[in-house]
Each structure stands twice: as structure tokens, then as C-alpha cells.
C-alpha positions in Angstrom: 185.8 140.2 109.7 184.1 137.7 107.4 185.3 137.6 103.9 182.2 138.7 102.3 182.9 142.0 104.4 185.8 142.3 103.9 184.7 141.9 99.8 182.5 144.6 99.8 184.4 147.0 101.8 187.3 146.7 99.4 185.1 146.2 96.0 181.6 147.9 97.1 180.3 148.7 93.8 181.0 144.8 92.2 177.6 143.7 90.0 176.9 140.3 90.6 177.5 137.3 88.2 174.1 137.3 86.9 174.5 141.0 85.7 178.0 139.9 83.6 176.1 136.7 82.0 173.1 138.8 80.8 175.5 141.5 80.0 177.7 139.2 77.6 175.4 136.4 76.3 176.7 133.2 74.9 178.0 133.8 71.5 177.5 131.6 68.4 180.0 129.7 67.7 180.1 126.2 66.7 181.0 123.2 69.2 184.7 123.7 70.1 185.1 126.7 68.6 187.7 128.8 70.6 187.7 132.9 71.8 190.8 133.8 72.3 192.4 137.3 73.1 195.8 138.9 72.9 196.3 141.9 75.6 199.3 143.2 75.8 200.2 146.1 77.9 200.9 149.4 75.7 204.0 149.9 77.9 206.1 148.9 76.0 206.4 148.4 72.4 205.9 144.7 70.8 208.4 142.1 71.5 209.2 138.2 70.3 207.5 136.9 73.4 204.3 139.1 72.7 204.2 138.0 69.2 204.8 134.9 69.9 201.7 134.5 71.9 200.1 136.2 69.6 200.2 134.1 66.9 199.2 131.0 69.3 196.2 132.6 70.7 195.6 133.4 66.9 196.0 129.9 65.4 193.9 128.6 68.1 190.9 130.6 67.2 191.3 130.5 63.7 191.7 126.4 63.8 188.7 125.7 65.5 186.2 128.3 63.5 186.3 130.7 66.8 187.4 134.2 67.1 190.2 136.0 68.1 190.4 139.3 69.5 192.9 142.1 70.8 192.0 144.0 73.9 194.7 146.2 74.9 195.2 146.2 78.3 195.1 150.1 80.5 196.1 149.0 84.1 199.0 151.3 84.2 198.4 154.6 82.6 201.5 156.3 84.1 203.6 154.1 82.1 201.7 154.2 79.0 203.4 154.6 75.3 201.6 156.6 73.1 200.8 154.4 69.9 201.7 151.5 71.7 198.6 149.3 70.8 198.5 150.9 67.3 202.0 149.9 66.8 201.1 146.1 68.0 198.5 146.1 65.5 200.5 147.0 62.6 202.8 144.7 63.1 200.5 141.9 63.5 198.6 143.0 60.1 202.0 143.3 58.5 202.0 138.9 59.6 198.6 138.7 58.4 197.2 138.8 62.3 193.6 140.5 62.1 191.7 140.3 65.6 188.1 139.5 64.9 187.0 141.5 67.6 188.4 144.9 69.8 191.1 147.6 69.3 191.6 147.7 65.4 194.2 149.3 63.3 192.1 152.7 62.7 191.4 152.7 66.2 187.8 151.8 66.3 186.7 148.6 68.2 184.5 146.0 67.0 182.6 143.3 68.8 180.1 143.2 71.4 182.1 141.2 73.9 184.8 144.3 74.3 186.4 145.9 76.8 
């Protein structure tokens, strides 16, 4: 079986590449500008390590006049926490961490490049 067979048996309804880059145009940032995202899993509540990424995925967007935004990531709903993500976000306001973009505090999300 080729592997392009083999692709669309196991992915058959996958949009090609030209669909994604209409979908999500270039955005406007300024030359060098960073995106950068923080996506933790809401399985767990935050940790150091989390954090800690956090706040470098942060000061890289904020450095270079990009943006930074929080996408929280739902690959394993039978493990989910409740309030996980909302937890992760108060914390990260209470440091002065805003995302720019996706899942916010009140639970709305922001940002045309989203989930």
C-alpha cells in the first residue's frame, strides 16, 4: 500500500494545505515579531514546569512586539479537570500573564487564529 493510501484511509476527511493558509492568513505583525502559545492539558492542575514555560513562551512574544496566546489543549476528555484551564489562567493573571489571544479568564476566546 502506498503511503498516500494508506493517508487517506486513516485521515479521509484531511483539507489540504491550501484550505489552512486561506483559512488562517498571515497576521500583522512586525519583522521578528513572535506568536507563541501555551497549551497545557486541563488534566491536571498547573504545575512549576507549566509555569515555567509559560512565562518563556510569554516573554518571547512580548519581547519581540508579537503575541502570545493560551489554547488549552482537549485530547483526553476522560481525564479532564473541571476548571482546569480556568484555574491556569488565574494563576497566570495573578503573575501578570494575559494571553493576547484564546481561552480567557471569563471563558470567552479571543483571536481569529484559535482553536
Amino acid at each position: 500500500m502506498k503511503f498516500k493510501e494508506l493517508a487517506d484511509l486513516l485521515y479521509p476527511n484531511v483539507k489540504s494545505v491550501d484550505f489552512w493558509e486561506n483559512e488562517y492568513r498571515d497576521r500583522n505583525l512586525t519583522k521578528g515579531a513572535e506568536v507563541t502559545r501555551f497549551a497545557p492539558s486541563p488534566t491536571w492542575y498547573m504545575h512549576i514546569g507549566n509555569f515555567f514555560t509559560c512565562m518563556i513562551d510569554y516573554a518571547i512574544a512580548k519581547s519581540s512586539g508579537g503575541t502570545f496566546y493560551f489554547r488549552l489543549e482537549d485530547t483526553d476528555k476522560k481525564r479532564e479537570i473541571q476548571g482546569a484551564g480556568e484555574i491556569a489562567l488565574g494563576i497566570m493573571k495573578q503573575f501578570g500573564v494575559v494571553p493576547d489571544e484564546g481561552l480567557m479568564v471569563d471563558g470567552s476566546q479571543v483571536g481569529e487564529y484559535g482553536p
